[in-house]
C-alpha positions, 0 to 999 in steps of 0.5 A, spaced: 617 175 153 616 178 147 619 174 141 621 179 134 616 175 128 623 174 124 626 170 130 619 167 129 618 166 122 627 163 124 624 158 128 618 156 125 622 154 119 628 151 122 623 147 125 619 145 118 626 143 116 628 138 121 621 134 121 623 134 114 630 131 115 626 126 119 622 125 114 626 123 108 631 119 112 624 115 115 621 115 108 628 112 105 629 107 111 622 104 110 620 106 102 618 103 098 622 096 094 627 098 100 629 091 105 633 091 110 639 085 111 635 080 115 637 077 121 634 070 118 638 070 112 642 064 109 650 063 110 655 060 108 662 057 109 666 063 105 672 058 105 668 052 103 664 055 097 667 048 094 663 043 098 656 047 097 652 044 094 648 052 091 656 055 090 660 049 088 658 049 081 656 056 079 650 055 074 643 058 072 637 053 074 629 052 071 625 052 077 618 053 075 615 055 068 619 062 066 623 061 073 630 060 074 634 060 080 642 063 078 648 061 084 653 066 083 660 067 086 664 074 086 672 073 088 676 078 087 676 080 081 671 076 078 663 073 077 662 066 076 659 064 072 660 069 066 656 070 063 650 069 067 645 067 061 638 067 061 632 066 057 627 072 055 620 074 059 622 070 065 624 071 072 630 070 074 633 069 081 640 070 083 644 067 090 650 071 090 654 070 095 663 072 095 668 066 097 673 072 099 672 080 101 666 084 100 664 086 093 658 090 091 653 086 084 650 091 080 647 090 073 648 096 069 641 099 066 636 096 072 635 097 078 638 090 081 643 092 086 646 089 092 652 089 097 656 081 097 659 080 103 663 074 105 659 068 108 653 071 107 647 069 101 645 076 097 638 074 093 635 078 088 630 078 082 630 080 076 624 080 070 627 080 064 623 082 057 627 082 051 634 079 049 638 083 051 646 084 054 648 087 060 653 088 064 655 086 071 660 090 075 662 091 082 661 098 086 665 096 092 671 097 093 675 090 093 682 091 092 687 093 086 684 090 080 676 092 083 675 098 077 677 090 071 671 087 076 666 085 071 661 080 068 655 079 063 649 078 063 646 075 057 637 075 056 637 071 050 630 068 046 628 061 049 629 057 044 637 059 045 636 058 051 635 050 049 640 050 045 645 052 049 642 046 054 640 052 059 646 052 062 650 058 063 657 056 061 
């Protein structure tokens, strides 16, 4: 059987092509700074935000020396708390979780970035470096008011931080 060298050069391309198609799905499933939901993960009675101890008071926390655990609830259609402040050159981990639907909760200009969906506990951390002000918006669609579904997040100095008794009220 004898196969023309443009059918060959066809075949051999469609097949360089489809193992890089496999690739790059493979690559973005497993790169780098990409984690899958975890069966493990925390959850939470969505309907008794209220009675959680994490959730009922939504607040930022010291945990160790520049490290901060902040406890946000979405609803639609807004964060809690809001704003979200914190001090520069910390750590900052935030346990988001949503009393109501699924939202998304993106700060703008970063790269954190993660799906909120009811019952369970989303966690992200975030380095912050110089004060500075950033928005927090929802990228899931979560009803009628979803595109006035936004927060703040607010880097400020340590010593502001103090001042304002390092709550986030």
């Amino acid at each position: 059987m004898h196969i023309h060298a443009y059918e060959k050069l066809w075949l051999a391309l469609s097949i360089v092509l489809i193992l890089a198609l496999i690739g790059t799905v493979t690559y973005g499933a497993v790169g780098p700074g990409v984690a899958m939901v975890a069966d493990t993960q925390q959850t939470v009675d969505s309907g008794a935000l209220d009675e959680d101890e994490r959730f009922s008071e939504p607040r930022v926390e010291q945990v160790g020396e520049n490290e901060y655990e902040a406890y946000v609830v979405a609803y639609q259609f807004a964060f809690e708390p809001s704003p979200i402040v914190v001090p520069a050159n910390s750590t900052v981990t935030l346990h988001v979780t949503s009393r109501d639907v699924i939202h998304g909760f993106e700060v703008v200009g970063t790269n954190a970035n993660t799906m909120i969906v009811p019952g369970e506990v989303s966690e992200i951390t975030v380095e912050t470096d110089e004060p500075a002000e950033y928005g927090i918006v929802c990228n899931e669609y979560c009803g009628a008011g979803h595109h006035v579904m936004e927060g703040k997040l607010h880097v400020v100095s340590q010593s502001e931080f103090e001042n304002r008794g390092g709550d986030s009220a």
